[in-house]
N, C-alpha and C positions, 0 to 999 in steps of 0.2 A: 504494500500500500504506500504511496505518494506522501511526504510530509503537506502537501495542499490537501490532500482526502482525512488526512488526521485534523490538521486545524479546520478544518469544514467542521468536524465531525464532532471537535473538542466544543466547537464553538455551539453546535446543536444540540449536546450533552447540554451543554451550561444555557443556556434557553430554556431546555426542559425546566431546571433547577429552578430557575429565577421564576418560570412562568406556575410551579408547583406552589412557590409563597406567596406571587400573585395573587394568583387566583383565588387562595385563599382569605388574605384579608380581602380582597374585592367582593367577596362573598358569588364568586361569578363560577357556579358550579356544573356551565356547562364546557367551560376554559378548563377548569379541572379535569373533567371525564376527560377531554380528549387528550392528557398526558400519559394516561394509563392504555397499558394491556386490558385484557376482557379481565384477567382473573390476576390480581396483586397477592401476594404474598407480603402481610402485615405484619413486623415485630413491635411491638406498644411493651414487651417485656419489662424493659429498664423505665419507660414513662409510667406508667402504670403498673406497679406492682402486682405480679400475679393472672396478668393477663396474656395468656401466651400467645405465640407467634400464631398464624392463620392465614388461610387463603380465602379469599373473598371474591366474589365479582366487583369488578369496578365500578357498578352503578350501585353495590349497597358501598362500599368505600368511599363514595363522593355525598350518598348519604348520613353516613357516620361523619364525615366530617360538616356537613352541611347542620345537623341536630347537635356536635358541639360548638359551632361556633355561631352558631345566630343568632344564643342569647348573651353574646358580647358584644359590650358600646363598642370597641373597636380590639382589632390584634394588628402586630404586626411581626413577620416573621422576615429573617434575615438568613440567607444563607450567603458564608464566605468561604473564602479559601479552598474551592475548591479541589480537587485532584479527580482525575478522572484517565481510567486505562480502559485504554482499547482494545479490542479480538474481536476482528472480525464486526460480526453483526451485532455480537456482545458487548456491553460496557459498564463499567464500573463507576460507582459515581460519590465518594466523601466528601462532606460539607459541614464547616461549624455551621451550630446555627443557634440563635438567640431568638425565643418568641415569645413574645407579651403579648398579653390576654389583660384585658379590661371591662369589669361592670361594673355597673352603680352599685353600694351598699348602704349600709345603713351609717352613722355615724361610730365610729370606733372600731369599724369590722372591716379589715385589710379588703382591699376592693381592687387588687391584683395580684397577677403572678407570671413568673419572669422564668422562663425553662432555657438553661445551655444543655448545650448539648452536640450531638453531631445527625446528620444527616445521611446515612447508607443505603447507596442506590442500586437498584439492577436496571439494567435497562437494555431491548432488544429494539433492532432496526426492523421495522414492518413496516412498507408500500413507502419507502422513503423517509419514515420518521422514526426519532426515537421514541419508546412509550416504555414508562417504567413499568415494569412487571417484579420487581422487589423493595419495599422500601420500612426502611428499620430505621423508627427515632430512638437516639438513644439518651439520654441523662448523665450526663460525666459530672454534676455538680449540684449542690444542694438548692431546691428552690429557694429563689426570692420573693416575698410576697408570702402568698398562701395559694396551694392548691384546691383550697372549699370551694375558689370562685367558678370552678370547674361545676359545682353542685349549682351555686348560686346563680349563672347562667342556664340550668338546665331548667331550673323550678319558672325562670321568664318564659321559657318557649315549651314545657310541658314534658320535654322528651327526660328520659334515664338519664343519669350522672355516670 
């Protein structure tokens, strides 16, 4: 393969990235679907304690993520530093990543939370694009904030915590 076929390639890895934290503070959950494979394979392991890895189709995927995040005044999710390896159709994809999560609370009750961590990607080339088909958040660090607002968002929009 071409050092021009790899930076194409690096470069459409990292679009996927950018357009995954996108789409999600934009709350644009049809920009999301079209990142993914049919069927993701989800590790929430380290974010969520106890809940293990999984495969999913990418329309409940885009759901889960669409019932945690629409009872938040806003998020924003940052992925940096990429690194990303190539084979072929295959691709690898690491990213710091920083996301804050904001809701309203009551007076004295912590009314965010702040997750680092990293970003682990799989991702496969189909009809010309990348679509992620693995993607593992992980937690390298102790929340800032409070993780309740996770609950405290859920009780605004109705869905499970």
């Amino acid at each position: 393969m071409s050092a021009l076929h790899d930076l194409v390639d690096r470069a459409a890895v990292a679009d996927v990235v950018a357009g995954l934290a996108h789409a999600q503070d934009d709350r644009d959950w049809t920009a999301l679907r079209q990142l993914f494979a049919d069927e993701v394979r989800l590790d929430l392991s380290t974010h969520y304690h106890g809940r293990p890895p999984t495969t999913l189709p990418a329309a409940e995927l885009v759901e889960l993520a669409r019932r945690t995040l629409e009872g938040f005044d806003c998020t924003h999710h940052a992925a940096t530093d990429l690194v990303v390896r190539l084979s072929g159709d295959e691709a690898e994809c690491g990213a710091h990543m920083v996301a804050y999560h904001h809701v309203p609370a009551d007076p004295g009750v912590v009314d965010h939370c702040t997750m680092r961590g990293l970003w682990r990607l799989g991702l496969r080339r189909s009809g010309g694009r990348w679509l992620i088909h693995r993607w593992a958040v992980v937690r390298t660090a102790p929340w800032e904030g409070s993780p309740s607002v996770y609950e405290l968002a859920a009780a605004r929009t109705g869905a499970p915590s």
